[in-house]
C-alpha angles and dihedrals in degrees: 000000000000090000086055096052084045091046086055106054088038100050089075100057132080095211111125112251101269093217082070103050110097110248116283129225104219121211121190116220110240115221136169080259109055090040089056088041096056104032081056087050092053102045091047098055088048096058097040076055102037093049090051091053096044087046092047102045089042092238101147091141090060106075108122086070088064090044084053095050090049094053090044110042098024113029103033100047084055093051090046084048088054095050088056090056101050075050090055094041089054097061099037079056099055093034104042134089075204092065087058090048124101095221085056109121108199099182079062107018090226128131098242096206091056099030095225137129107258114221131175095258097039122057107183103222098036081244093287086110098052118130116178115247123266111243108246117243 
């Protein structure tokens, strides 16, 4: 029963059956925003753990090891994410139409006119939207 309730909801689209498609490597995109997001989440957590441990084993005087593990678990792997994606926006820059363009964002690396990432595989206007840059005076 439950196939036919699936095969129902299924016959109308034209997406492909998903059991078929070779299997897929996803990668996610790496943007400013999903480095802050998650180095906030992380260090978050940490010091919602790190000041329930210190409260419970009453080690107050131990602080500087959840200051440490802050720096080191929370902070560091954001600025190491960052580094890979001043990597990625060098090359997107010295491969891409986008880069030329006058909608290109570098601090983003997004097309503002059509407010998309911008990849080296994937330009978002197909290049009919392209407008040279203006020389900066």
């Amino acid at each position: 029963m439950l196939n036919n309730i699936q095969n129902f909801f299924n016959s109308g689209s034209d997406a492909p059956d998903e059991r078929n498609i070779a299997p897929q490597v996803f990668k996610p995109k790496i943007t400013i925003g999903s480095i802050v997001l998650f180095a906030l989440l992380k260090t978050t957590v940490l010091m919602l753990g790190g000041w329930f441990v210190i409260e419970w084993f009453d080690m107050q005087q131990h602080w500087w090891i959840l200051l440490m593990a802050i720096l080191l678990l929370g902070i560091l792997p954001a600025f190491q994410q960052y580094e890979v994606y001043r990597e990625q926006s060098k090359i997107i820059e010295k491969n891409s139409l986008c880069a030329t363009c006058r909608y290109y964002d570098d601090s983003g690396i997004i097309c503002t006119m059509m407010d998309e990432h911008v990849s080296a595989q994937h330009t978002p206007c197909g290049g009919a939207g392209w407008e040279a840059k203006q020389p900066d005076m």
